[in-house]
N, C-alpha and C positions, 0 to 999 in steps of 0.2 A: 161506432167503434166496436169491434169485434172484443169480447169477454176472454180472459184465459180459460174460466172455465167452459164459455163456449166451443174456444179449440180444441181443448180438450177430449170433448166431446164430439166434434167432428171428426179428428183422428181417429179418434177410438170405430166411431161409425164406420167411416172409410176404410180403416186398417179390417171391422167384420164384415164389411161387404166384398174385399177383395180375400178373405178367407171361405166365406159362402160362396162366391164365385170358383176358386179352387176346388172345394171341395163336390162340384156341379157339373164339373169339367173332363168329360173322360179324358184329354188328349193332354200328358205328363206337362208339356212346353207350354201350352197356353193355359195350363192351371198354375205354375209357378212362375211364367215371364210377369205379371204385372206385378208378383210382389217383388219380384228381384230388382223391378224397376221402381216402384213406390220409397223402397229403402234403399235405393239407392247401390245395389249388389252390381258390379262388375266383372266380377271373377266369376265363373260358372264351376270355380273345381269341387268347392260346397255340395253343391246340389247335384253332381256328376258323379260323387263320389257317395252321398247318401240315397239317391234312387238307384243307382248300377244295378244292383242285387234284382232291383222291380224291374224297371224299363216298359215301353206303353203299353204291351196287353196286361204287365201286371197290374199297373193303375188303374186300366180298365176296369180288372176285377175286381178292385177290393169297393167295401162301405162306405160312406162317407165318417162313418168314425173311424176306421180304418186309415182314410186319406189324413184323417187330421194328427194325428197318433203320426204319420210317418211326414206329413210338413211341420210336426214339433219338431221332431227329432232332426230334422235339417236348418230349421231357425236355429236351434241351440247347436247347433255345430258351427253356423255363423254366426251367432254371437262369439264362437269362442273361439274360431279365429282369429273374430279382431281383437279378443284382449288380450292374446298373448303378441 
């Protein structure tokens, strides 16, 4: 029998491995497609509307704290999508 706090814990694992994969990924689509898919994201207006400004050479260039700083700022746009 699988623990809650084991799941937990897995999540948590999985959800920073598919962020270190992001953030390792020059190509914009295949660094944000598995998490769009992990939670479950359908609508692509989110993430079209928060990279626009970038687009692939810009991801290209930035840091990887850079990258992460700009897939916050697109997680928190779709959180707050859905709660409104």
């Amino acid at each position: 029998m699988i623990s809650v706090a084991f799941a937990d814990q897995f999540e948590t694992s999985a959800a920073t491995n598919l962020l270190e994969r992001a953030l390792n990924t020059d190509d914009l689509d295949l660094a944000i497609g598995p998490i769009q898919t992990a939670i479950g994201i359908t609508e692509r207006d989110a993430a079209a509307s928060a990279f626009a400004g970038l687009g692939q050479e810009g991801w290209r260039t930035l840091s990887p704290d850079h990258r992460r700083t700009w897939l916050a700022q697109w997680l928190r746009q779709e959180i707050w999508d859905v709660e409104i």
